[in-house]
N, C-alpha and C positions, 0 to 999 in steps of 0.2 A: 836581551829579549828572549822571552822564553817562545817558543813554537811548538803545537798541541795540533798533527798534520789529520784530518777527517776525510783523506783519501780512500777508498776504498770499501768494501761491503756496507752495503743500504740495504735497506726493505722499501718494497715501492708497493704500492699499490692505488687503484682508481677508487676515489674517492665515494664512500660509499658502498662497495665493494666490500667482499671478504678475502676474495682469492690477490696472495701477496706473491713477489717474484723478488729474487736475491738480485740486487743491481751491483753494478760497477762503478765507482764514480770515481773522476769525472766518466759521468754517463745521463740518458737522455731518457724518456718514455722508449721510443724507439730502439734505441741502442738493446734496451735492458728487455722489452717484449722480441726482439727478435735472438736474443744469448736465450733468455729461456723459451723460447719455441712458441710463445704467446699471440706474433701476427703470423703470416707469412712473409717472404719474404716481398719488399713492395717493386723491386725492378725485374721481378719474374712476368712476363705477359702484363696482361691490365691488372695486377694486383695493388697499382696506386688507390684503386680507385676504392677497392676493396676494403683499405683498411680505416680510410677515411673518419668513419664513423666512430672508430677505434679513439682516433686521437683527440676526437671531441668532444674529450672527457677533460675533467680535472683530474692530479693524480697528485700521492703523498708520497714524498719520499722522508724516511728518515731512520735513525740509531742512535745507537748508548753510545756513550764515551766515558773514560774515566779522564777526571781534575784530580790534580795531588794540590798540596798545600802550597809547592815552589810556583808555582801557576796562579793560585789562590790571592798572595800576598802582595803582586804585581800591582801596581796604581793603578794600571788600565790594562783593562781584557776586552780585547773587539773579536769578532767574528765578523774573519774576512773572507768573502767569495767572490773569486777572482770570474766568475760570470755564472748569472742565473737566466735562465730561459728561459718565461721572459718576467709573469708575473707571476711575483712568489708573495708569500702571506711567508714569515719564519716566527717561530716559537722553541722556547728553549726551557724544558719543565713544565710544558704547561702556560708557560707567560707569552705573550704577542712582544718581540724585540725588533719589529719592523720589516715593511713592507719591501718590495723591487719593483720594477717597471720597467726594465733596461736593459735588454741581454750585454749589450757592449760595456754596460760601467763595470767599477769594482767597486762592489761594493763592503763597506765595516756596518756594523753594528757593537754598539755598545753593550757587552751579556754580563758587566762585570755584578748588576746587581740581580742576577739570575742563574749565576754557577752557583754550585756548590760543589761541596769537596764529595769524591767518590762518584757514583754512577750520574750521567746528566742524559737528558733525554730530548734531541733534538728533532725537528720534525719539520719539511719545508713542502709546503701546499702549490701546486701549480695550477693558475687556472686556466683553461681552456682559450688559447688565445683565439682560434676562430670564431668563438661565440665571441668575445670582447670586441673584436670588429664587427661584430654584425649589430651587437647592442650600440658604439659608438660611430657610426658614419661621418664622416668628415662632410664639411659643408664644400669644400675645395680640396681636390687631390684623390689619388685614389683609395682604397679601404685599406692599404697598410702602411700610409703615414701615419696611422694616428698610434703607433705604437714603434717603439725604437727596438725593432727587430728585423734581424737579417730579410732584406723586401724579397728574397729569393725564394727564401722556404715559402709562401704561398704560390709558388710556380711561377715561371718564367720560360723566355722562349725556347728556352734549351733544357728546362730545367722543371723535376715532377713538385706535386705539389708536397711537402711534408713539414705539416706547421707543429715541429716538437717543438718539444719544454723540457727542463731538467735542468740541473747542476753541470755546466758542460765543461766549464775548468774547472783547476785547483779550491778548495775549500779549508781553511784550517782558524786554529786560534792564537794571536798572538797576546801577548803578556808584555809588557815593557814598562819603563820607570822613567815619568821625565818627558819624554819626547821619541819621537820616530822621524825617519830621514821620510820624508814624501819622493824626493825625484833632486839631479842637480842639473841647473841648467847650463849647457857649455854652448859657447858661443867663440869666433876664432876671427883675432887682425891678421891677415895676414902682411908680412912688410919684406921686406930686401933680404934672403937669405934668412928668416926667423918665422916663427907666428907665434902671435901673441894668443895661449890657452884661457878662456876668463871662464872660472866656474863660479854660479852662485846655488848655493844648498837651499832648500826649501823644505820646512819641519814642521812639525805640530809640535809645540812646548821650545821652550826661548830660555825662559828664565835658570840663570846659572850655568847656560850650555853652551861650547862652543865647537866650530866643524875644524876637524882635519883630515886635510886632501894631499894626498900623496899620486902624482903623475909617473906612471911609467911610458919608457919605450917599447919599441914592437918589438925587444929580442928580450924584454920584461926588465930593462937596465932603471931605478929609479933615475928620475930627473930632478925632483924636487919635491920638498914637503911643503905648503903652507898651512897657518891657523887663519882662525878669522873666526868672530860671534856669530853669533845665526842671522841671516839678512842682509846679510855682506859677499863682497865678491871678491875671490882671490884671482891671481893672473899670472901665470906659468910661459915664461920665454923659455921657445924651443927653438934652438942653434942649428940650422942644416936640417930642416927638417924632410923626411922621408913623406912626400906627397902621395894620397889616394887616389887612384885613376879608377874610371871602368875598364871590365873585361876590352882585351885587344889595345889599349891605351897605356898601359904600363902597369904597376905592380900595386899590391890593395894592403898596406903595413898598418899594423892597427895600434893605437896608444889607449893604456887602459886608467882612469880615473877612479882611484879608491877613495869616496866618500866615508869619514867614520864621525858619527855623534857622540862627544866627548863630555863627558864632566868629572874635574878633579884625576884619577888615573883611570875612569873607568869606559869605557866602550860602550855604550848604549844601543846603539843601531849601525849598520854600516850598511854600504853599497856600492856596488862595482860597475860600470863602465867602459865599454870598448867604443874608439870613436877611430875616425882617420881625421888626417890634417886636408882640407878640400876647401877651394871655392867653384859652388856650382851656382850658374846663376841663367835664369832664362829671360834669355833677349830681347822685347818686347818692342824693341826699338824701329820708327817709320823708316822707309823709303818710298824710292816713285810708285810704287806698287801699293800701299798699306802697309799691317805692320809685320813683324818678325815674327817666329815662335821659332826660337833658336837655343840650342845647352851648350852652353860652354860648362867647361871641367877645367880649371887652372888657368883659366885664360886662353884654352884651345878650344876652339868649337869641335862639339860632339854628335856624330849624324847616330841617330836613337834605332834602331833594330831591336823592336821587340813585339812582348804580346799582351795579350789582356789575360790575365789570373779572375778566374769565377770561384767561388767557394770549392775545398778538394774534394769532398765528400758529401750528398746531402747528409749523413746520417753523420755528424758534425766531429763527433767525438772517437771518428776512424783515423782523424789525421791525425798523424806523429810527425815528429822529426826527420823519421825514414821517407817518408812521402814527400815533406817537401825536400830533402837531401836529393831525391831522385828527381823532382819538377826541377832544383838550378842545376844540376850535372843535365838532363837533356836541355836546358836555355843553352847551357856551353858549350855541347856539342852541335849545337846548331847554329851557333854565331852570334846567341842573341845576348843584347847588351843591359836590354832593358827592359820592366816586370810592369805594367798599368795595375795596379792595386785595384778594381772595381766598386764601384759607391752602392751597388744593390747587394752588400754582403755582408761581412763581419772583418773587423781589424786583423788581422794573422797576429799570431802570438812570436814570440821573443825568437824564437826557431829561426822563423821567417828571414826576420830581418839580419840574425848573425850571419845568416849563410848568406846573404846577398853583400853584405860586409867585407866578406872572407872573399868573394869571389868576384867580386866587383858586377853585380848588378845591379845598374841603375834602376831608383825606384819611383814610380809616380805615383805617389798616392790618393788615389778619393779617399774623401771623409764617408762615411755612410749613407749617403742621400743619392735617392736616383727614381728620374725618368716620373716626375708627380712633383706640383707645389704640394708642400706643408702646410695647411693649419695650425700658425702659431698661437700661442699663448703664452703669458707670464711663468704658468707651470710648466709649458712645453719646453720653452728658452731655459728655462733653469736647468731642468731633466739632461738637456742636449751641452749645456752647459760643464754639468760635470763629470758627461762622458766627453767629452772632449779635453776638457783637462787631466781626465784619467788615463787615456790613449797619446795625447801630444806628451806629459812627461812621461809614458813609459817609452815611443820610438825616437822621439825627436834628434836625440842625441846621435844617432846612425848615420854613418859614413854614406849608406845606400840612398839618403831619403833627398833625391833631385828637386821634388816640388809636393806642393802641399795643393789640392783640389780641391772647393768647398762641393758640388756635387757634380753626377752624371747627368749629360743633358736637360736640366730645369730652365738654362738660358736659351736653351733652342727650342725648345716648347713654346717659350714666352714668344720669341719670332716667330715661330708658326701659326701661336694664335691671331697675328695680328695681320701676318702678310697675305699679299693680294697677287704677286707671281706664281704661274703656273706650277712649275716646281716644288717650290715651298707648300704651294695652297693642297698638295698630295699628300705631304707628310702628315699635315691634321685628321685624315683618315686613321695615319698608322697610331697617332697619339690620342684617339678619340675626342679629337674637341672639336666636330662636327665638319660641315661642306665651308661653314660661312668664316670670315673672320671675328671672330668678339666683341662684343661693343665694347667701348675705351673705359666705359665706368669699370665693367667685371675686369678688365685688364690692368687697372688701375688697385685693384681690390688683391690681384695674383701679385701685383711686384709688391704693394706691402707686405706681405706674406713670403718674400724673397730678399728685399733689400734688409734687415734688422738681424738677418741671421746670416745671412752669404759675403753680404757687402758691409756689415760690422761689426757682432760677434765676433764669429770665427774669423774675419781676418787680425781682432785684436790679439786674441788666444795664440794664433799662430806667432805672432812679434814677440809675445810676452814666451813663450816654451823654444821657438824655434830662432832665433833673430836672425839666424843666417842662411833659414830655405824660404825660397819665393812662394808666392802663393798665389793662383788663380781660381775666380769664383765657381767655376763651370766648366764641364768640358761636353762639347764643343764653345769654345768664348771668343769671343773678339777683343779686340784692346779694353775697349770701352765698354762695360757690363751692360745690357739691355740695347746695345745701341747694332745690333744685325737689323736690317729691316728683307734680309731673304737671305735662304740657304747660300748660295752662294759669297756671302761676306764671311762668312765662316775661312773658307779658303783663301781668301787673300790679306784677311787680316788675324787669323788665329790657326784653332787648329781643324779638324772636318773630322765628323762621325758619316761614314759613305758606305753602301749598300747598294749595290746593283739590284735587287731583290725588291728594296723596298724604293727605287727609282723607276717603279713599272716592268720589272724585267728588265732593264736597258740592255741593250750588247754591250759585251764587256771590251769592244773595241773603243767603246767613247771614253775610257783611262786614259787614252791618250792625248784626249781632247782637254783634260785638267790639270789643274795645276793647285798646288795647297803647302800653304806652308808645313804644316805638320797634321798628318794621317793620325788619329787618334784611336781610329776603330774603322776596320776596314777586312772585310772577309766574305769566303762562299763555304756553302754546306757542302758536305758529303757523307756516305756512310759508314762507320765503322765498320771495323776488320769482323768477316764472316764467324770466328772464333768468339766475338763479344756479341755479333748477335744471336748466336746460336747459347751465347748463356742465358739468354731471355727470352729464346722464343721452342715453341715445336716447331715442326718442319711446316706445317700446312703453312705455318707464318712468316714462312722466309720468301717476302715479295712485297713492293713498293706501297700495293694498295690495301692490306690487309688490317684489320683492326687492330691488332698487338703493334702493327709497325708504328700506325697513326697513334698510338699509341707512345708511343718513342720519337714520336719527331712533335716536338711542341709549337714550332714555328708553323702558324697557318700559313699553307699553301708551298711548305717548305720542300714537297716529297715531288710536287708537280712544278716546280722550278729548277730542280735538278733535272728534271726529265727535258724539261721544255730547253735547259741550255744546252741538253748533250744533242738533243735531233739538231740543234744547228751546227752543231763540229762534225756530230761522227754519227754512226749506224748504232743505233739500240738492242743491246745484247738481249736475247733470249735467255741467257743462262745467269743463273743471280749472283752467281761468284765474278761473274764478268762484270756484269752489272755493280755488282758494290767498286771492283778494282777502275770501272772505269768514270763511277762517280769519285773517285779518290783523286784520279787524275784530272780530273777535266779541273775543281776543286783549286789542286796544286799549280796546275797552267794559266790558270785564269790570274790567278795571285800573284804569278811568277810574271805573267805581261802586265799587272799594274805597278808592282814593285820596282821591276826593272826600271818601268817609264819613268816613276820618283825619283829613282836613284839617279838616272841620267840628269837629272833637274836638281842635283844636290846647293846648286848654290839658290835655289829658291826654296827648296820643300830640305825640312834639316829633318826628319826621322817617319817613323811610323809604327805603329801596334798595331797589328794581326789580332783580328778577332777570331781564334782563342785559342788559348794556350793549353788547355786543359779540360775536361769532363767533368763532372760529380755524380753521373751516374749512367751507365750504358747505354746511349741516345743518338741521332741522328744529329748532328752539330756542324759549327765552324771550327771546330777545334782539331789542332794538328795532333794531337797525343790523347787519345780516348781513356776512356773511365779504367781500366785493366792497364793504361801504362805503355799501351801497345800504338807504335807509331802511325799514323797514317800516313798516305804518299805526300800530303801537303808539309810535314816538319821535315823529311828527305828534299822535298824543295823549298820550305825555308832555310836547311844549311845552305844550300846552293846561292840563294839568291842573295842568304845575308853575309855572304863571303866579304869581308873588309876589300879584300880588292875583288871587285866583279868583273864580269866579261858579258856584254851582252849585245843583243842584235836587234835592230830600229830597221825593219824592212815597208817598204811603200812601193808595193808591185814588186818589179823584179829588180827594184837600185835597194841596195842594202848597205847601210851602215855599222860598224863595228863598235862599239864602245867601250872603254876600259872607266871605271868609276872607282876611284880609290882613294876609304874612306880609315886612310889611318896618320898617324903623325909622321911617317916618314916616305920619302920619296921611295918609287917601285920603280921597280924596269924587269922586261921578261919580254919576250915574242910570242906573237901570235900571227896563227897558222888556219889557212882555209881553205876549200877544197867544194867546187862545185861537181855535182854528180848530175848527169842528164841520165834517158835513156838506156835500160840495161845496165846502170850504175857504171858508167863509161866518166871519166876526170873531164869536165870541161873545162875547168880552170883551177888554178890551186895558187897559193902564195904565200909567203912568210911578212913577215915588219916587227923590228926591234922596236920595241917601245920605252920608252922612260914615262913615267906621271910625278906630279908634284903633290906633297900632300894633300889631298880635302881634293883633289882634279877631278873632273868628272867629263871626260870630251871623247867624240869620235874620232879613232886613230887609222881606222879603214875606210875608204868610200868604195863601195863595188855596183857594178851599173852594167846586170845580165840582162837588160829589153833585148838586145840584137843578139844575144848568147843563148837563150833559151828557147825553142821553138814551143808554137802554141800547145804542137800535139803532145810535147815534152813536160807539160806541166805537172801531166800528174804521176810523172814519175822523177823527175827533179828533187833534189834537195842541197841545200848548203850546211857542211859541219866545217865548226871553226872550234879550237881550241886557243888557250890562253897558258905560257908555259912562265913561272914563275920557281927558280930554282929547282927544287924536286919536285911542286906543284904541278897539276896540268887539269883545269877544269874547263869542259864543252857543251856547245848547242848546237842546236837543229834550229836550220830555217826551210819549211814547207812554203810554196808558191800556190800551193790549193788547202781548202780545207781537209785536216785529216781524213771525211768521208769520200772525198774528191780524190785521194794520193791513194795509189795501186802500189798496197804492201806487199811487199814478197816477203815470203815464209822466213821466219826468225833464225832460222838451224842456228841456236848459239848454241854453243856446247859450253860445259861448267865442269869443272875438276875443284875439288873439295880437299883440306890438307891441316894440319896440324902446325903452329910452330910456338913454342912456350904458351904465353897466356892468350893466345890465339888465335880464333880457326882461318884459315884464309879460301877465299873464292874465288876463282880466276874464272873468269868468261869470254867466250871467243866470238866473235861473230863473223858469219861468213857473208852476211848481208846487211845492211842496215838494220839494224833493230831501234824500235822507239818503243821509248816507256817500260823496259828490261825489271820488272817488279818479284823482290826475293820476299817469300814467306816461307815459315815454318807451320807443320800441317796440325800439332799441338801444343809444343813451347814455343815458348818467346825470345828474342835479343833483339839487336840493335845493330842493322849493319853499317860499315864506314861511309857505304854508298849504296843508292837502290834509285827505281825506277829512272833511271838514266839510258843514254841514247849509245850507239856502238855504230861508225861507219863499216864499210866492207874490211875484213880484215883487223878489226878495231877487238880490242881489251881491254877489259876493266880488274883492277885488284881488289876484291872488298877482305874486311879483314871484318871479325864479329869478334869482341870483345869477351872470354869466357864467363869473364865476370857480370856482362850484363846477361846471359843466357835463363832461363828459366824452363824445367820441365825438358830439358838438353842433357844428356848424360853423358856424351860422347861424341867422339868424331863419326862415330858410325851411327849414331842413334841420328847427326845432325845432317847424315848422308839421305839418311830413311827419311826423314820430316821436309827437306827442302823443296819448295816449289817455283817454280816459276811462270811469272803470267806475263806477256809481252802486248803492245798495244796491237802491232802485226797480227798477233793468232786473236786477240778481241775482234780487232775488225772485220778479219777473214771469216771468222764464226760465223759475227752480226751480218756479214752481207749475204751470207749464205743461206742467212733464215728470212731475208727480208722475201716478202708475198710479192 
């Protein structure tokens, strides 16, 4: 196979236009007007809105290439682009060699009667996909079904509006004689001490050709060669095989599959493969309750700790390997096991899924559809058809891939259109399909436009690439597709999309009041670190209400929900660094009381995904790790919460419960330790208990009952700290008896010593009085400390150590003496009460 790579320097320019700008590609309209200085930048103030008009143009990208004659003489010459944005018009010489429609396919075209030898001249037309929406309206669903592009670039609740175009992957030409390997599909028996590897090759061109597959092991030892014609399946017994876990489950040993296209001694095409040996399969099975949404990994049930992935970047063509390298390094250090792929985005490229391979994180895939029926069609099904066969053989084979999704919430749409409980009947607001229920004809008109592509299409595609990942139509789904008749069926028999936000505001005490087999999406906002808003704003705009801010928070009514839940905990800082630090926390608190409550319920609710994992671009979000990389206080209490063994606290007045929740294959044992403080932080009580757990346990190991222990007047200065000691481990909590604005903080005096030890910095902190919410930043660089906003009883310490390596804009121990700060909930509150009128 000859390869003729067309990466790199283009000419772009807006069609009709004279003025042209040197592009990058893979690169975007976007990408390429903001390298040459052409827009502004779009996440600086309101500059979304500014450029708008910019993009809603059509625009030409294109260049020379030289064909030698070894290129020339090949049977077949395609020109392959591994993604266009979205509609493209291509020409080659002057000749039309076909159209696109699809940012997700890969697309070939056939240019072999369109090259010539020496200069060629290619040239690929983008049109304006805003305009294309507005000329084609969909009769059902909203205006950006009707085009197979990322639903997010026209904005979302967290996310600005930027509907590019461009060549955004790889583009090249191939040459080849015969045939080409398309994809191999493996599929795994597993039996008694063996499994059985079955791969079938899948080509273009047959005649005369035959595949050989060569299996290695994880330390690259071959196992075994077979032959086999084309359309055949060969079957590789593997002896003692070394099994793929996820993270914290055991070890992730990868087998790599050399596909090569053979005829007579020659090599035609080949292709590589890494897989693990894994049976993941999800649960689906009744009990008294409804049904399961349960992972097993090898036949051990796996409780899911993870988060929801949105697009990395809007500006599509920033992400590299580096970026996502650093999204799974912080999933690890945060405990998380597992990635929700999101359906209003684009497929993640090959990067993605090795590192989740390599590292054992579980994947759950959406296909690309979200939150809108479709408008189908014969052309539409086709289109969707061969991007899905494009994307299922290129990931399928991944060790990482737990479940296959056909889309984001379209089945819980369908129940909201139709239900008549209160509950439910609120949601039709958030999803605009009015006050009323639908009459049954239009609702009858939505599941045709649902069942043909969710419930048989893609679940055929999925058997036929995947045979050994499950698949479900929807998330949020219940057993039965179409059959929720209210929110609430969601929970007892699937999984649950839940928002306090979009439940009226509710108190985010009524978590405890639920129960759900598997949290699918579940989170609270808060603001990014003062450092990322100050890359976006002036100073007049550093405040909740301000235009620039509304600006950056896409969720209507997002900026006055943060507000509205902090007046019922605490006192409202006057000061906006306060203010961002204590929407940070309230954020992390809130997640940490519904998590915790999950976790205690491990044997009914088996996992959950945190809504979100990530930014795409400097905004007001639910996301624990903002657009810059830079941690919020909510991923510091995700590692906490998603500790494999947890410790946590179930209080009802003044009886309080202790619980140990541990979520790993092997039995634990460790002591925990607790300590009631009245009054002038005077010991009312304290006590140790050795504990042992059994795998997957999840039970209270303490009962503690202070009604006759605490006096009334003593409440608001009362507090219980327990710790949890497991070998060299020791993780703790706070139990307050009043709301934080109710508890009489005394002054934090921690003191902090700062130190050096190899790849290191360490931070030791003292506390001479309770401290809550103990929060370390740096006043211009970046890192990632081992531990932050954490609590200190009298006398209490903490070790944080900050990795050198993840430091940024950090030169030194003395540079990171100068930068460090500290903000404590104690000096927030004592601020805020001080300014209150």
């Amino acid at each position: 196979m000859i390869l003729l790579n067309l990466n790199g320097i283009w000419k772009m320019y807006a069609a009709g236009h004279e003025e042209s700008w040197n592009a990058t590609v893979p690169g975007t309209v976007t990408s390429t007007l903001l390298e040459q200085g052409g827009i502004p930048d779009p996440f600086w103030r309101d500059n979304e809105r500014k450029i708008q008009e910019i993009l809603e143009r059509d625009y030409v990208f294109e260049r020379s290439f030289q064909a030698d004659k070894k290129l020339l003489v090949q049977e077949f010459i395609e020109l392959c682009c591994s993604g266009l944005d979205t509609l493209a018009e291509v020409r080659l010489n002057g000749m039309p060699v076909g159209n696109a429609d699809n940012m997700h396919r890969n697309w070939r075209f056939d240019v072999k009667p369109y090259i010539r030898s020496g200069e060629n001249k290619i040239e690929i037309l983008f049109r304006d996909p805003s305009a294309y929406l507005k000329e084609h309206a969909p009769k059902i669903g909203k205006p950006y079904t009707v085009l197979r592009k990322a639903a997010c670039m026209f904005g979302w609740d967290w996310g600005l509006s930027l509907p590019d175009s461009g060549i955004w992957r790889d583009i090249r030409i191939e040459g080849y004689e015969k045939g080409r390997i398309d994809t191999t599909i493996i599929s795994q028996e597993h039996l008694n001490e063996k499994v059985m590897v079955k791969a079938k090759p899948v080509c273009r061109g047959t005649e005369g050709l035959f595949f050989r597959m060569t299996l290695f092991g994880p330390e690259g030892e071959k196992l075994g060669v077979k032959e086999c014609p084309a359309g055949n399946t060969v079957c590789f017994e593997v002896e003692q095989p070394r099994l793929w876990w996820p993270s914290g489950y055991g070890e992730q040993p990868l087998y790599t599959l050399l596909t090569e296209l053979v005829t007579g001694d020659c090599v035609l095409d080949h292709r590589t493969q890494k897989t693990g040996l894994r049976q993941i399969e999800l649960d689906r099975s009744d009990d008294e309750d409804g049904s399961k949404y349960s992972f097993t990994v090898n036949h051990i049930p796996v409780f899911c700790r993870g988060e929801n992935m949105i697009i990395e970047d809007s500006v599509v063509t920033r992400t590299d390997r580096g970026r996502y390298q650093n999204m799974i390094e912080n999933c690890l250090r945060s405990n998380v096991n597992s990635i929700r792929v999101w359906g209003g985005a684009y497929y993640p490229p090959e990067e993605f899924y090795d590192l989740c391979d390599e590292k054992g994180i579980l994947v759950y895939q959406d296909l690309m559809f979200a939150c809108s029926f479709y408008q189908l069609s014969p052309e539409y099904m086709e289109n969707v058809r061969k991007e899905l066969e494009d994307n299922l053989a290129r990931i399928s084979h991944h060790a990482c891939i737990g479940l296959f999704c056909g889309n984001n919430e379209i089945d819980c749409i369908y129940t909201v259109t139709g239900a008549t409980d209160p509950e439910t009947t609120e949601l039709r607001k958030l999803f605009g399909s009015g006050e009323d229920p639908l009459p049954e004809a239009v609702r009858k008109i939505l599941w045709a436009n649902y069942e043909p592509l969710f419930l048989d299409m893609i679940p055929k595609l999925c058997r036929y690439y995947a045979p050994d990942t499950d698949y479900v139509p929807s998330s949020p789904s219940v057993k039965e597709p179409g059959g929720a008749e209210k929110f609430s069926d969601y929970a007892a028999n699937g999984d649950l999309h839940y928002y306090l936000q979009y439940n009226g505001n509710a108190p985010y005490q009524k978590m405890r009041t639920m129960r759900s087999r598997f949290v699918t999406e579940m989170g609270f906002q808060s603001y990014p670190s003062m450092k990322t808003i100050s890359s976006f704003t002036e100073l007049e705009d550093r405040m909740p209400w301000t235009p620039v801010m509304y600006v950056h928070q896409k969720c209507a009514g997002g900026n006055e929900a943060i507000e509205l839940y902090m007046k019922r905990d605490y006192y409202i800082p006057d000061n906006f660094d306060d203010y961002i630090f204590l929407s940070q926390l309230q954020a992390g608190e809130i997640m940490r009381y519904s998590v915790e409550h999950f976790r205690r319920d491990n044997g009914y609710c088996r996992g959950m995904m945190l809504w979100q994992l990530n930014d795409c671009w400097p905004v007001v979000s639910w996301s624990g790790i903002d657009y810059y990389g830079r941690w919020k206080a909510l991923q510091y209490f995700i590692r906490r919460f998603y500790e494999p063994v947890l410790v946590s606290a179930l209080e009802q007045g003044e009886e309080v419960s202790l619980w140990i929740s541990n979520e790993t294959k092997q039995e634990c044992s460790g002591k925990i330790y607790w300590k009631l403080y009245g009054k002038g932080e005077k010991i009312l009580d304290e006590g140790a208990k050795t504990v042992v757990m059994k795998a997957g346990e999840s039970l209270p190991v303490v009962q503690l009952d202070y009604s006759g222990v605490i006096k009334e007047e003593e409440k608001r200065q009362a507090y219980l700290f327990f710790e949890w000691e497991q070998g060299e481990e020791r993780k703790s909590g706070t139990v307050l008896f009043v709301l934080p604005r109710e508890f009489c903080f005394p002054e934090s005096e921690l003191s902090v010593e700062i130190r050096e030890t190899g790849d290191d910095y360490v931070i030791e902190a003292a506390a001479r009085h309770l401290v809550r919410a103990a929060g370390f930043d740096t006043s211009e660089g970046d890192c990632i400390f081992s531990d932050n906003y954490f609590d200190l009883p009298p006398g209490g310490r903490r070790v944080i150590k900050v990795d050198k390596g993840s430091c940024r804009h950090i030169s030194d121990l003395e540079d990171l003496k100068k930068q460090l700060t500290v903000r404590t909930l104690n000096d927030v509150m004592r601020r805020a009460e001080a300014f209150r009128p």
